[in-house]
C-alpha positions in Angstrom: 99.7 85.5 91.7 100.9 85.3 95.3 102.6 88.5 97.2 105.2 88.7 99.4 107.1 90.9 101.3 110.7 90.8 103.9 110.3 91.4 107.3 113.8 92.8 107.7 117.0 92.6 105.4 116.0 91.1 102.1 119.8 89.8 101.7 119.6 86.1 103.2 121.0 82.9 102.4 117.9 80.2 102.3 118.8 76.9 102.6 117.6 74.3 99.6 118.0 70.3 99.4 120.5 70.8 96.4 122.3 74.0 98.0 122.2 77.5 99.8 120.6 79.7 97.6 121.4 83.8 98.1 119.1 86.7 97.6 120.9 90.3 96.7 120.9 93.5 94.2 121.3 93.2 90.9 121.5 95.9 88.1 119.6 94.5 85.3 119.7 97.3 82.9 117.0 98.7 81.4 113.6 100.7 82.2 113.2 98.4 85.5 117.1 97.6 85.6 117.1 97.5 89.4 116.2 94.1 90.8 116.3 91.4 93.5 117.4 88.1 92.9 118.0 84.7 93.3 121.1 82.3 92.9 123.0 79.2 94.0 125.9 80.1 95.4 129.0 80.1 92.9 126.6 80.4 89.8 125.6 84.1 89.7 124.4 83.6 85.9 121.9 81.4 86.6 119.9 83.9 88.7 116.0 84.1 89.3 114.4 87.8 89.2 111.9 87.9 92.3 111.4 91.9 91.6 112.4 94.6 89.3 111.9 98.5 89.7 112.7 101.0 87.9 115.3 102.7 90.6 116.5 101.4 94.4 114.0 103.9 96.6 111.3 101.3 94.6 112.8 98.5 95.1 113.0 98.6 98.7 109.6 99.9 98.6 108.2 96.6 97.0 110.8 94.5 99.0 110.2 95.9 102.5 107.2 98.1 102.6 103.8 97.3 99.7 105.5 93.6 98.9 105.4 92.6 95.2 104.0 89.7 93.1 105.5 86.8 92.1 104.4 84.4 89.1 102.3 81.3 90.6 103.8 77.7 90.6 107.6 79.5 89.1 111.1 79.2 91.0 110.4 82.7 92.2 107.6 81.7 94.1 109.0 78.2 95.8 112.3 80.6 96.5 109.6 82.8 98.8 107.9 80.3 100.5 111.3 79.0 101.7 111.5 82.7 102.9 108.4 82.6 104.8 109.8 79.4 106.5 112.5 80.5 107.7 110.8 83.6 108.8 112.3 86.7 106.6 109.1 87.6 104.5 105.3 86.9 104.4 102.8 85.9 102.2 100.4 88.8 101.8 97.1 88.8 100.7 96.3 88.4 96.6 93.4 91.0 96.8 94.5 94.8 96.5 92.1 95.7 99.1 93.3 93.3 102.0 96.6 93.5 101.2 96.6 97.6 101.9 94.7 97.2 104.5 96.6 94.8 106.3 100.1 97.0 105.3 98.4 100.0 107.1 97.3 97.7 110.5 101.0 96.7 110.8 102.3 100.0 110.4 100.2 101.4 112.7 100.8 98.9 115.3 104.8 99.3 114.6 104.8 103.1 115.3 102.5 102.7 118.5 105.0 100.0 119.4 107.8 102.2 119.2 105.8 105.3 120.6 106.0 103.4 123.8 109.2 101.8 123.7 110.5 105.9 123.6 107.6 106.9 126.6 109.1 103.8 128.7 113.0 105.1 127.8 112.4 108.5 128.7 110.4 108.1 131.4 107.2 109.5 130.1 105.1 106.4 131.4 104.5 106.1 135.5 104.0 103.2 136.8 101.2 103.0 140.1 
């Protein structure tokens, strides 16, 4: 099963042949009542789950941080790639392994991004 994750704000409107379709919060009730989904715009009840957790810090775990599977071939996964497209998620690798390792080399790289950002703002970097 393909895994995904958002870049940024999961909440977007992704634009389909037959209609906008928009991603947001849902309470589902339950043990994993907390979810993300999917639905045209004007039919709320006809909504696809893309993931469910069992409260909001693990939701936007899965949705911005470790990523979460989505069943192969099903709406959830076409509603995804159009996310990929338009450049609010990636596809991250099936295999545990690659997939951790991968999530670690981006974090890494974020935090010696900003690292510099700060030494270049508060004037901790010379220049020669």
């Amino acid at each position: 099963m393909p895994w995904f994750r958002f870049l940024d704000d999961a909440r977007v409107t992704l634009p389909f042949r037959n209609g906008k379709c928009a991603l947001n919060f849902a309470n589902l009730g339950g043990d994993e009542g907390w979810g993300w989904v999917a639905y045209r715009e004007g039919e709320y009840n006809a909504r696809i789950v893309l993931v469910r957790a069992g409260n909001v810090a693990g939701l936007n775990d899965a949705l911005r941080i470790h990523g979460f599977e989505v069943p192969a071939g099903g709406p959830a996964e076409k509603i995804m790639r159009a996310a990929v497209k338009c450049g609010h998620a990636e596809e991250l690798p099936e295999e545990k392994r690659w997939r951790e390792e991968l999530l670690r080399a981006r974090a890494l790289a974020t935090r010696r991004q900003s690292a510099s950002v700060d030494d270049v703002r508060f004037g901790k970097r010379q220049r020669h």
